[in-house]
N, C-alpha and C positions, 0 to 999 in steps of 0.2 A: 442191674440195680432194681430193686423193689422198694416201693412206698408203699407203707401201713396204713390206705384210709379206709372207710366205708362207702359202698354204695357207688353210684355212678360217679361222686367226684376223684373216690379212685382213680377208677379207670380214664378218666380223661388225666389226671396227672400223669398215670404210667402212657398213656401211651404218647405225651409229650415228652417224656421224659428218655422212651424205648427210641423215638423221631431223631431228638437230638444226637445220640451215641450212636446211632446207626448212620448219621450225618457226620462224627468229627470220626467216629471210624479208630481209636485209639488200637492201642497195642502194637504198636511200631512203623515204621515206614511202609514194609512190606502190607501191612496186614491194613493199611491204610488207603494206598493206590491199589487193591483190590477191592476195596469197597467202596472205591469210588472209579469204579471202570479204568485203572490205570490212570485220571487226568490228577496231572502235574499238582494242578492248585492242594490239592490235598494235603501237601506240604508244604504247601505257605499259608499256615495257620497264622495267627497274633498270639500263640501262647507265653513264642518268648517275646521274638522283636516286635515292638510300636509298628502302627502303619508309617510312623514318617522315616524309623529307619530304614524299613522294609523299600521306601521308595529310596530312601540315599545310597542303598547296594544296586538299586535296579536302576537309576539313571548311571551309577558308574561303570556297569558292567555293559549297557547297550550303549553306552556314548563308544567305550573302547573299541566294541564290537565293530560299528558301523566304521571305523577309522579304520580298520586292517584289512575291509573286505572288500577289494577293488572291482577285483571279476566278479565274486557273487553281487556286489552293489548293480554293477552294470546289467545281470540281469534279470535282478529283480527291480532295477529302474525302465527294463525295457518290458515289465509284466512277461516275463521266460520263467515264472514259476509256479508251482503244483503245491498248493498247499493241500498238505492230509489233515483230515479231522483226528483226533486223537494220535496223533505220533506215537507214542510214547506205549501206545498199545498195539503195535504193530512190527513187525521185524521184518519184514521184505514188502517191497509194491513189486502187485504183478503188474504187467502191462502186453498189449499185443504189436508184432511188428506185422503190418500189411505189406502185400504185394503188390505190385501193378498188374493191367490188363492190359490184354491187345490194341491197337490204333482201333479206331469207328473204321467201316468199309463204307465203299460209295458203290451205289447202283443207280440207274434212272427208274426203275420200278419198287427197288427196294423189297424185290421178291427175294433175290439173291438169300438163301440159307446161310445164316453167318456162323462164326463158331462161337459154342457156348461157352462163354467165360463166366470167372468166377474171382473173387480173391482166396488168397490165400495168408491164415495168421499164423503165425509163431509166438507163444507164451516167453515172454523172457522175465529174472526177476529181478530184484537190484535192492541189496543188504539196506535197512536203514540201520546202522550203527549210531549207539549213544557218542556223543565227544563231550569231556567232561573234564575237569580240573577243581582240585578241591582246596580249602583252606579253612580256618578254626580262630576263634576266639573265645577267651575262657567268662567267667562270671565275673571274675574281676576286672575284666576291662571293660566287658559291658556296662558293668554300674557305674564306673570312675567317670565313663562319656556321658551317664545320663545326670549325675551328682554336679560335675563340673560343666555342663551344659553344653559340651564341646561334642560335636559330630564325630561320627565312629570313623575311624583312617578305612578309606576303602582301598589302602593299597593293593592289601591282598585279593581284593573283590577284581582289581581292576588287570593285574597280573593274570588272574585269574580267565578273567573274560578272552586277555587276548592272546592267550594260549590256547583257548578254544577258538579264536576267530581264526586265528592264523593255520590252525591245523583243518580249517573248511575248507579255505582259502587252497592251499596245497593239495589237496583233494581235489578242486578243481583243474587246478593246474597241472599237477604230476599226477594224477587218479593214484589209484591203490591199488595197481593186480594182482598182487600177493593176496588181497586180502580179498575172500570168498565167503559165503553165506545162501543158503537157500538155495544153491544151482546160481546163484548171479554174482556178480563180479562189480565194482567200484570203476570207472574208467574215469579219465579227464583227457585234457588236449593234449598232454603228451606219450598217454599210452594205450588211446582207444586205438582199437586193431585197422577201423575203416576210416581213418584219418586220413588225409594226403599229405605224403613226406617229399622232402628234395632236401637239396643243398644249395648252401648260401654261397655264392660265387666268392665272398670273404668277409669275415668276421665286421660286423657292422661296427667298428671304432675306427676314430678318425685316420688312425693311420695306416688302418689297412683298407678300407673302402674309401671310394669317391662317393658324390652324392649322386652322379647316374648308377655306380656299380648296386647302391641298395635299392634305387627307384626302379630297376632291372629288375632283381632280386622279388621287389613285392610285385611288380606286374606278371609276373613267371606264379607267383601262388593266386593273383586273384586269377587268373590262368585256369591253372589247377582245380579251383574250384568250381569255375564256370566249366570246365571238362566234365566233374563230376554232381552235374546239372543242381549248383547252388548259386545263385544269380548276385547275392547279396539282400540286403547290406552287410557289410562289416565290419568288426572291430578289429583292432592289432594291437597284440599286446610285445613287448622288448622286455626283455633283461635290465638289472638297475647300470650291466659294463656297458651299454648301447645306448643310454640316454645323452649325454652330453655331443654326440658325433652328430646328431638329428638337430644340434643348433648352430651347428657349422654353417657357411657358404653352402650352397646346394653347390655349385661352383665358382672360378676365381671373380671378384667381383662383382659377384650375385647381389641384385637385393630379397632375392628369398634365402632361407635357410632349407637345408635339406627336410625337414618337418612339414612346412608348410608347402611345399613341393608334394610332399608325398598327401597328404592330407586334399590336392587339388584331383586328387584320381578319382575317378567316379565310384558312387560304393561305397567309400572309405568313410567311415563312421568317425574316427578316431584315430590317435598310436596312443599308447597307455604303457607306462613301467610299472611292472608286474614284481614285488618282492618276490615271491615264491617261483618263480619263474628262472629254473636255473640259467648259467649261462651258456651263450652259444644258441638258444633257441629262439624261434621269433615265431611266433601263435598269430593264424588269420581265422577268425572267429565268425561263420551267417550267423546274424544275431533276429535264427529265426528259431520257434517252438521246434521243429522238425528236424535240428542240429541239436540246441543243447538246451535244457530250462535246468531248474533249481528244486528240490524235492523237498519242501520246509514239513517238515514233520513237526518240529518246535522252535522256538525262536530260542536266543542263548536265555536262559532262565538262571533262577539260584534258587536252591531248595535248602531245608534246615533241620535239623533230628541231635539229638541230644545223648551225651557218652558219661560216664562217668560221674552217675546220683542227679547229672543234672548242672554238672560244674564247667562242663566242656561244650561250648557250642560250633556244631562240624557243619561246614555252608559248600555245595556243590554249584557249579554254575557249566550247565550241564546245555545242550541242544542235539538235537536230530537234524541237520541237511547235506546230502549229498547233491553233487552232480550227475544227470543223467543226459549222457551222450545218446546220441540216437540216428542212427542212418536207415535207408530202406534196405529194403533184402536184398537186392542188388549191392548193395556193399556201398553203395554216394552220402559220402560223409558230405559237411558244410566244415570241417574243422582241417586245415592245413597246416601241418608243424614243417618248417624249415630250419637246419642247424647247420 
């Protein structure tokens, strides 16, 4: 755009004028989150929606969020996560795994030549994939809500949202091996490779276990873990077929229930029913950075861009996080799957 003045007051209108456009960055979505280094806000302009409906999509899409996300809540309530600056401008985190080194030696002079150690790294990388879910509302619903003064239905906003929580959620739990990117791989707790696996002496419902046979069961993985030098603490998550047997008797005229029995084991953070968590599996989780944290590239957002003249409003509610597993090179995981 060119202004016709004379003299210096021209040129300070153009180049307020050149500031602004080169700030709202038009010509489409694409041509927009390039000219603003990839970040998000870019499209979440005001051109169409009000600030207050902009906030009525965005409380209903994180209220939903936050409700679906059991295991990622838990570790990003225990600070287990890696926020990236700019997500959304990045497609893999690299990271390094290190090695260990030999014991110290003992001498009484400490002349003794020792050997020269060193560590040693390994690049590994791990996909950030968009997760996203879209929905639409046309002009004329828009205007009806703002004419009649009635709030816009965030049904679709809120569907929306927990179709993205719930597919993080899962990602946690069953990772993605199929799904590859950059030389890295997606994992979660039941299909990182350096995990420690066993078998449950019998399906943790009331009728087929006692409350020793699962109190057996979970002291055999904190077991496992302590073999695979992860000390705790822990979380444990169950299947939704394994929750009611854990409010059982621990045994015949018990005043505990098998729950709170188990919950008395040192370590034991929790037991948590896990939706995404198919059945038959029982997840024992170090709820430490060196086992698993959370990779928030973006939090669930919604963005907004426009189809047809202007008649069609097309709303994404989109986020970046994975899980990232992590053991040393040695292969000692802190994650033990038992089915």
């Amino acid at each position: 755009m060119k202004i016709r003045l004379r003299g210096n007051k021209a040129n300070e209108v153009q180049a307020i004028v050149d500031a602004i456009y080169q700030k709202q960055a038009f010509g489409g979505a694409a041509k927009r989150l390039l000219a603003n280094g990839m970040k998000v806000n870019a499209l979440r302009t005001n051109d169409t929606l009000r600030k207050d409906e902009w906030k009525h999509y965005d409380t209903a899409v994180l209220k939903v969020a936050q409700e679906r996300l059991i295991g990622v809540a838990d570790l990003m309530g225990s600070g287990l996560v890696y926020n990236m600056a700019n997500g959304l401008g990045k497609m893999v985190l690299e990271y390094e795994n290190v090695s260990t080194i030999e014991a110290a030696q003992m001498s009484m002079d400490a002349v003794t030549r020792g050997n020269n150690d060193r560590v040693e790294y390994d690049l590994v990388s791990l996909p950030l994939p968009i997760i996203h879910k879209d929905f639409q509302i046309n002009i004329r619903v828009l205007n009806a809500s703002r004419t009649t003064g009635e709030s816009l239905d965030t049904t679709m906003a809120e569907l929306s949202a927990r179709m993205v929580a719930e597919k993080m959620e899962e990602l946690l739990f069953t990772g993605s091996s199929l799904y590859s990117f950059g030389g890295g791989i997606i994992y979660g707790y039941l299909d990182d490779p350096n995990r420690n696996t066993g078998s449950l002496t019998a399906g943790w419902t009331a009728s087929a276990a006692s409350g020793t046979t699962i109190l057996t069961d979970l002291r055999n993985m904190k077991q496992a873990s302590i073999n695979a030098k992860h000390y705790g603490p822990w979380q444990v998550y169950i299947p939704t077929a394994y929750e009611t047997a854990l409010d059982d008797d621990f045994k015949a005229a018990s005043d505990k229930s098998v729950r709170s029995r188990l919950n008395e084991m040192e370590g034991i953070r929790g037991i948590k029913v896990a939706d995404k968590l198919t059945a038959a599996n029982v997840v024992m989780v170090q709820m430490t950075s060196d086992t698993i944290r959370w990779v928030n590239g973006m939090s669930p957002t919604t963005i907004e861009w426009q189809t047809d003249g202007g008649m069609v409003f097309h709303f994404k509610v989109m986020a970046i996080g994975v899980p990232q597993t992590r053991s040393d090179q040695e292969g000692n995981s802190g994650i033990v799957h038992y089915s």
